[in-house]
C-alpha positions, 0 to 999 in steps of 0.5 A: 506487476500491474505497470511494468515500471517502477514506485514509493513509499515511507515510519509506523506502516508495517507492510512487508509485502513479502507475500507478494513474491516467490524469494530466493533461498538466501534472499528475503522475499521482500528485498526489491519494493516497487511502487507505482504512484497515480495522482487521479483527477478531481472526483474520477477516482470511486468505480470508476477507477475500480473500473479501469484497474479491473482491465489490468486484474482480468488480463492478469488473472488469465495469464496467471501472472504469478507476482501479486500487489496490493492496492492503495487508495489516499485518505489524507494528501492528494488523491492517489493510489499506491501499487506495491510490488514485492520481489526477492531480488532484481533478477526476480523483477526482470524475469516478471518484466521479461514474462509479460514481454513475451506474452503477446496477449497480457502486453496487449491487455495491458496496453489498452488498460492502460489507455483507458487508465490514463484518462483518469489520471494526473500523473504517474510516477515509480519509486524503488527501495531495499528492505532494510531487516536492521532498521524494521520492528517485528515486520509483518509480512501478512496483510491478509487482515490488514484494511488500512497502511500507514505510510511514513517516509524519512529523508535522512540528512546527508552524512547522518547514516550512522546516527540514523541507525544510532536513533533506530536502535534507541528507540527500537530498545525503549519499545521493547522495554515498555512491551510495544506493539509497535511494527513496522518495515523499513525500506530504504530509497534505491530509485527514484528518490533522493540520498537519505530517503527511507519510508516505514510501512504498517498495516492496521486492521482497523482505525481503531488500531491507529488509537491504541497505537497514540495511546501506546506512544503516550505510555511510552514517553512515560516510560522512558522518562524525560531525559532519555526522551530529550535524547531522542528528540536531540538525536531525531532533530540532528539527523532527520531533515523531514518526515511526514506521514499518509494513511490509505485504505486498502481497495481490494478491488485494485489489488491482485492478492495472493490466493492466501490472502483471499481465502484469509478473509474472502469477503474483503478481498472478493467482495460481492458486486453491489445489490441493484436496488428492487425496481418497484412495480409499475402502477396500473392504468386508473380505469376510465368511467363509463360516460352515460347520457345524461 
């Protein structure tokens, strides 16, 4: 992982990261989703950021670290960007911590990134969740093709776990009745938040997707009829204290991608350096007239 510390994350947002790390046989790949959060100075984010993230994917490239993240760069809120970590289990997250301990080299790399890092941030911070399979719809762990996260976090009342799961289950349902697209992987908060904290990740090829997935929520508000609908609603407004989303594009350029995910679409993850612009030729000298006598 790119910090060596913890994350965050949040309803319609299906990004598994599953991917990201090798799983044990009987544990999900994407159990243990780590998120570093880095609030970024007015107007030092763009190349320069790309810049200094590429410190860190250089160090790791060389080491061969195995665990991959994918980067995430604020379209709407503070300006910031999320790294997602994806482990099997917590024993996977220590052993990553415990091999870039005892590489001298990538330690050391990582120390001056993350000086030069520093100088373009605000603040940093880490948040920690568990997968939750019961509360996720047809999570897609494959961002191969994804440009865009739509992240949602929930913050549960206390004592409201079981209407939680309740409403999940109803609306779950009513999306598989009306033949929904919908996706999203839920992760309940384990670190670093507060009780009754669950984010919902899905990814979007395109913006485009975000207007078919509107459109597909009129559909079904339709579909269900407004008594079942109020039933939601109710439930929703008794055990929900507040939710609110953020969309990101992913930046390929921060990420450290699987390699099936580079060679899915290469010329996102691996894009080409901008072309410099043709320097025009320079003008020759006017000749100077020859001066006669008069």
């Amino acid at each position: 992982m790119k910090k060596i510390s913890p994350i965050l994350l949040g309803l319609s947002l299906a990004v598994t990261c599953s991917a990201m790390a090798a799983a044990q046989p009987d544990a999900p790949k994407h159990a243990v989703l780590q998120i570093t959060r880095e609030y970024i100075k007015p107007y030092k984010g763009g190349m320069a950021h790309d810049k200094t993230e590429s410190a860190f994917i250089a160090a790791e490239t060389r080491a061969k670290l195995p665990v991959h993240y994918v980067a995430l760069n604020s379209l709407s809120g503070k300006s910031r960007a999320l790294f997602l970590t994806a482990y099997g289990s917590f024993d996977e997250w220590e052993k990553d911590n415990t091999l870039i301990d005892k590489n001298k080299e990538l330690a050391e790399a990582f120390e001056r990134a993350g000086l030069a890092d520093g100088e373009l941030l605000e603040d940093v911070d880490s948040l920690v969740y568990a997968y939750s399979d019961e509360l996720s719809y047809h999570p897609r762990p494959d961002l191969s093709h994804a440009h865009y996260v739509e992240i949602t976090v929930f913050n549960v009342r206390l004592g409201h776990d079981a209407d939680w799961h309740k409403l999940s289950k109803m609306y779950r349902d009513a999306l598989d009745k009306a033949g929904s697209s919908a996706h999203w992987a839920m992760f309940q908060g384990a670190y670093g938040v507060n009780d009754g904290a669950y984010i919902a990740l899905t990814g979007d090829k395109a913006m485009a997707d975000i207007d078919s997935a509107m459109i597909e929520g009129k559909k079904l508000m339709q579909s269900m009829g407004e008594e079942d609908w109020k039933k939601i609603d109710k439930l929703y407004g008794e055990c929900v204290e507040s939710a609110h989303s953020e969309l990101f594009s992913i930046n390929p350029r921060q990420s450290y991608p699987p390699e099936e995910w580079v060679a899915a679409d290469p010329e996102f993850w691996k894009p080409k350096p901008a072309a410099k612009p043709a320097m025009a030729p320079a003008a020759k000298p006017a000749k100077e007239e020859k001066k006669t006598k008069p």
